[in-house]
N, C-alpha and C positions, 0 to 999 in steps of 0.2 A: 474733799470730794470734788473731782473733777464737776461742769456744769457743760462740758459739750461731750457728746460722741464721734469721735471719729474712728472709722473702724475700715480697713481697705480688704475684701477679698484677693482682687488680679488687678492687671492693670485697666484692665472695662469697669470694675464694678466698685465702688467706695460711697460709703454711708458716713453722714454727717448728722448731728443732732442736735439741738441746742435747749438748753433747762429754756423753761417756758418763761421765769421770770426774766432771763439775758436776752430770751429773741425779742420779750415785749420793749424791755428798756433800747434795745435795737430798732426797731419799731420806731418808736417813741421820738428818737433821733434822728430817723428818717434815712436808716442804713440801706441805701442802695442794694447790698447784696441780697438780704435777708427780704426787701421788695423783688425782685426780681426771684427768686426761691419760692413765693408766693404768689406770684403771678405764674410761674411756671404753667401749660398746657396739659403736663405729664401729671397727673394723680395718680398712685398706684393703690392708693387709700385713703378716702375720706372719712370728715365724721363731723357732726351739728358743732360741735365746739370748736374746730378751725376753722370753719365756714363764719362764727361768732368772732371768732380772734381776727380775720381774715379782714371782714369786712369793718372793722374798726381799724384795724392798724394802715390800712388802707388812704383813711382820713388825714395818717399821719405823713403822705409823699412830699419829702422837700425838694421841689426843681432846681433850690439853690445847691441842695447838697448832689443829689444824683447827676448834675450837670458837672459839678466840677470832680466828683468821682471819675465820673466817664473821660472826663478832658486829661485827670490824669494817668488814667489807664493806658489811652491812647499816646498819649506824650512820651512815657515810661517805653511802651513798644518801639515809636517813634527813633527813639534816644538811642536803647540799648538794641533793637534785631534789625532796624530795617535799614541802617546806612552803607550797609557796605554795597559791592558791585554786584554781589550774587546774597539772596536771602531764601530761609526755607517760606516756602509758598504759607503754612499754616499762620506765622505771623503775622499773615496780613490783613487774618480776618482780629487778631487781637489790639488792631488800632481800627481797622473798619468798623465791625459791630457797635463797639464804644461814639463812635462820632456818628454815627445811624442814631444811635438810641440817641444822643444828643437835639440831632435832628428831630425825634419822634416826641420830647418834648418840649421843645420849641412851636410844635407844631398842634402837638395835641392834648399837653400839661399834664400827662399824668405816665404812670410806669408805664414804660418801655416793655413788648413781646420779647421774649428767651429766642425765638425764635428768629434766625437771621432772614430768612424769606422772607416775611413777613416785613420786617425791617425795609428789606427790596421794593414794599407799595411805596417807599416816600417817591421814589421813580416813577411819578405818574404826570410829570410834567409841570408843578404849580411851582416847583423850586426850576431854576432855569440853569442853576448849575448842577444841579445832579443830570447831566445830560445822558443823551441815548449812548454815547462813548461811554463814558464810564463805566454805566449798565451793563453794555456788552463784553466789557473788557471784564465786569465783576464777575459775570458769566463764564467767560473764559477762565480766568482763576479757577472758577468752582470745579470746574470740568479737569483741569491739569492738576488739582489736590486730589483728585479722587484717583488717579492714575501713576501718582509719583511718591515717592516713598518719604514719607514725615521729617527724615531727617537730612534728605535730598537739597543740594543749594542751588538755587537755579536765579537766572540774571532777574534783574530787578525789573517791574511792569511799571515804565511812566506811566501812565495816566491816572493806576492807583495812587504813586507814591506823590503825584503832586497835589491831588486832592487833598491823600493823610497829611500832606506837611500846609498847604493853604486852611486846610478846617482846624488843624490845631492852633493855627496863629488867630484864627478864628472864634472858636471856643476858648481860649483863653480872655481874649476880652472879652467876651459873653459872659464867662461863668462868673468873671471876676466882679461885675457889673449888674451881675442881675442880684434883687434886693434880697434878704434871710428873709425865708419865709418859713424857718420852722414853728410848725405847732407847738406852743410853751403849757396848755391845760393841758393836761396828763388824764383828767376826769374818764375821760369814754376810753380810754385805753386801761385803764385802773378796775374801773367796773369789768370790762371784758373779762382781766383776771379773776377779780372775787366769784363771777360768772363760773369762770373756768373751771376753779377751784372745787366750788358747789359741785358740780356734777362730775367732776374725776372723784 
């Protein structure tokens, strides 16, 4: 028996699901994805048992891991969409958002918002290279994705692509450098489940 759901209506709408026991040991490990899925803004349904599961797995964020998650994300987009002379615009938020959320805990040690605006406050002046250029030019991106067609190749934006290519060289020795800090007691994540279990 399979232990995840995936299930796609259209191309907008796809449902993902994962057996309780895989998301926790996910958790546990400090899977960047499955943090970020739970941080999400978007609840379309709650209930006291995730809010329980929620807030313990929570305990479990590894900076060591979600930092070099993101470094490779970014690296990956870096490598294979964004070298040539013309790139489609949507790839650019697929090494940006990753080296934000980098930023975001570096700055503030814990999950990273889903949300890329959000992402946009590190722009508040205390980092001296996220400068008002960049900003502006990220703004411009924003504006010409919204107008141009996804699979559209339009000339490449210096000011993004030197950031992605300088913050990658960047995060790479950051992530590599910063110490393991994942949570090895399983206790509070263990109880969460027996918890769970009780009352499904």
């Amino acid at each position: 028996m399979s232990d995840v759901i995936e299930w796609h209506l259209d191309e907008v709408l796809d449902i993902n699901g994962w057996d309780l026991k895989k998301a926790l040991l996910a958790f546990a490990k400090g899977n960047p994805n499955v943090m970020e899925w739970a941080n999400s803004g978007i609840v379309y349904r709650g209930s006291e048992v995730w809010n329980q599961i929620k807030d313990s797995a929570f305990h479990f964020f590894s900076e060591k891991a979600a930092l070099c998650h993101y470094y490779g994300t970014a690296k990956t987009t870096l490598e294979t969409h964004l070298r040539g002379e013309k790139i489609r615009y949507k790839k650019y938020f697929y090494a940006l958002r990753p080296l934000l959320c980098c930023r975001w805990i570096e700055r503030y040690h814990k999950v990273p918002p889903m949300e890329f605006q959000t992402l946009l406050q590190l722009f508040d002046g205390k980092e001296p290279d996220l400068t008002n250029k960049l900003f502006e030019t990220i703004q411009t991106l924003l504006e010409r994705k919204v107008i141009t067609e996804e699979k559209d190749l339009n000339p490449q934006m210096p000011v993004i692509i030197d950031f992605i290519q300088n913050e990658c060289e960047k995060q790479k020795l950051f992530s590599e450098s910063f110490p393991d800090d994942h949570k090895r007691d399983y206790s509070e994540i263990n109880h969460a489940f027996r918890k769970a279990l009780e009352i499904i």
